[in-house]
N, C-alpha and C positions, 0 to 999 in steps of 0.2 A: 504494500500500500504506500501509495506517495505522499509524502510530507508537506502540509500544506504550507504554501507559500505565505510568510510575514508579509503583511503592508507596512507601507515605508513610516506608517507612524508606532506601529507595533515593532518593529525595527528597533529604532530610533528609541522608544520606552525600555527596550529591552538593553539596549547597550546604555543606556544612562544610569538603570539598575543593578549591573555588574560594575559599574565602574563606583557606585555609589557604595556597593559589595567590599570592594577591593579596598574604596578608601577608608570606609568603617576599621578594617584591620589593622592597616598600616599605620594611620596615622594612631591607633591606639597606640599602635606598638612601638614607633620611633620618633610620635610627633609630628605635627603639621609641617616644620620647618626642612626636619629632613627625610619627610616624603616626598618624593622627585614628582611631579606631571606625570614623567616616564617609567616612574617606579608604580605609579598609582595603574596606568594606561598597560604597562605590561604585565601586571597583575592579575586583571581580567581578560588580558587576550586581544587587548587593543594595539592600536600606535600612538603615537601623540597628538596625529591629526586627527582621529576619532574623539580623544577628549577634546580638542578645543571645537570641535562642531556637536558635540554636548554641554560644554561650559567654556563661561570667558574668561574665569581665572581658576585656581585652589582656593582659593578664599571662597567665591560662587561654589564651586563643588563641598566646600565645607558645609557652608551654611545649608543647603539644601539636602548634606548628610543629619540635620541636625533638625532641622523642619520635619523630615522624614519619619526621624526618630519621634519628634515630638509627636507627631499627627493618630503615631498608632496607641499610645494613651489616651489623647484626646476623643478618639474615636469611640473605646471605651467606655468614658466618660461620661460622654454626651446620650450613648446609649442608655445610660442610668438616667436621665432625665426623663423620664415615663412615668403619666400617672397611674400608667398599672402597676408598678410595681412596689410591692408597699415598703414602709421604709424602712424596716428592719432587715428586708432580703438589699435594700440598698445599700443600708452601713456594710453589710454582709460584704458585699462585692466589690464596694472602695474600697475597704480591708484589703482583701485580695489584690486588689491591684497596687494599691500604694505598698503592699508589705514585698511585692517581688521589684518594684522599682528599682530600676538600677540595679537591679542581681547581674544584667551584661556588667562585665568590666568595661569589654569595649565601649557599650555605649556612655558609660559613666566617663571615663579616661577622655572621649573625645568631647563630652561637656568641658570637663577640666580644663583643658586645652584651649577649649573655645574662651573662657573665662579668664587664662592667662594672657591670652593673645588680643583679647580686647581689654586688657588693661595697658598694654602697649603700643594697642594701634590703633589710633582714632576711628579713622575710614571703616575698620573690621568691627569695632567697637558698637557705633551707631545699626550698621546690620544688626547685629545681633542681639543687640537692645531692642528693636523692631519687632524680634523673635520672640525673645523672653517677654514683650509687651502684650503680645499675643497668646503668649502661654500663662502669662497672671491673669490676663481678662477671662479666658475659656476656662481655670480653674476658678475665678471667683463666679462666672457664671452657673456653677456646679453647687456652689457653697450658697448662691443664693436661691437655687431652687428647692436647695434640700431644708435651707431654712424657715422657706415661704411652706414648705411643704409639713414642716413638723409646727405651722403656727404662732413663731416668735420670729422675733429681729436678731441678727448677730451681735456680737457684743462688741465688736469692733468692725467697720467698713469690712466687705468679702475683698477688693483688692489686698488689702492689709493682712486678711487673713493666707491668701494667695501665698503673697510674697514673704510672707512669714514660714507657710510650709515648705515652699520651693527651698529656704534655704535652710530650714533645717534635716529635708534630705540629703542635699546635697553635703551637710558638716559630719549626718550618721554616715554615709558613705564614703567620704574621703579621710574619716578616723578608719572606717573599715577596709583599706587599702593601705594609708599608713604604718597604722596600727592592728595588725590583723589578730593579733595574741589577745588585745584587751575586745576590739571588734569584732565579734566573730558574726557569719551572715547572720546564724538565730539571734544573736544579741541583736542585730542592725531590725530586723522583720520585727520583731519584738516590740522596740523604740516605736517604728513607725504605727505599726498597730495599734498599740496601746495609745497611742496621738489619737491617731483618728475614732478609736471608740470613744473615747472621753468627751471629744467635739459634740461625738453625735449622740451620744446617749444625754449630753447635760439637755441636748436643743429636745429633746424627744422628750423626758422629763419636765423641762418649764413647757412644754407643749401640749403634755396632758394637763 
């Protein structure tokens, strides 16, 4: 049987997702700076001219490793916003997802990365500020539906709550690459768990 022919947008999707593959690795493992164009492009089985007719720079191909990253939580996420589902099966499944957060190294190590490299580089900086804008709004839109949903107000603005949890996964997780003896992933799942019951059991409580 004959293998059906790519269209040139299926194509083109498919060589931007191995090369998105490839840079997820690399740059975990040696850094943005010294992962080559050519190291990234020969990775997946490309040339050079393949990546830059998928992206216009490494910075472009970062961010959009990172957007990627972000979108399949978000996706997640947003799926929890239904009123059928009541809200204890909801705490249920935040749990779940915030306690494996960042279990990839990789994708942890190339936040990190993102994080140091926009503290050095303006131009990279504002990208990704853009990003993380967009990742506090979509998680405070989560915090305010569940709020609205259990019948109380938050106790502080949901962006605030946002960006209060964003960085406190990110401080359990990079003690737990640090520090991996006092860190361990059950202590990290643990942390973040026990966060998010607390949040939602007080808003469920002043709710009834």
């Amino acid at each position: 049987m004959s293998r059906k022919r790519l269209s040139r947008e299926d194509s083109r999707d498919q060589t931007t997702q191995r090369l998105l593959d490839a840079a997820q690795k690399l740059i975990a493992k040696k850094g943005l700076s010294a992962a080559s164009v050519e190291d990234i492009a020969a990775a997946a089985g490309y040339t050079r001219g393949a990546f830059y007719s998928n992206f216009s720079s490494k910075g472009d191909l970062f961010i959009e490793l990172l957007r990627r990253d972000h979108e399949e939580t978000h996706a997640e996420l947003a799926a929890l916003r239904s009123d059928a589902l009541p809200l204890d099966l909801i705490q249920k499944r935040t749990r779940e997802i915030y306690g494996r957060l960042y279990r990839d190294n990789e994708s942890f190590m190339n936040w990190t990365e993102a994080r140091l490299l926009a503290a050095r580089d303006t131009k990279f900086r504002s990208k990704l500020n853009a990003l993380f804008a967009q990742k506090r709004g979509q998680i405070a839109e989560f915090v305010n539906y569940f709020y609205q949903r259990a019948g109380v107000a938050a106790p502080v603005p949901e962006g605030t709550m946002a960006l209060g949890f964003i960085a406190l996964v990110e401080g359990v997780k990079l003690s737990m690459l640090s520090s991996p003896a006092d860190m361990t992933p059950e202590t990290a799942e643990s942390i973040l768990t026990t966060f998010i019951d607390a949040i939602m059991k007080v808003a469920r409580l002043q709710g009834a």
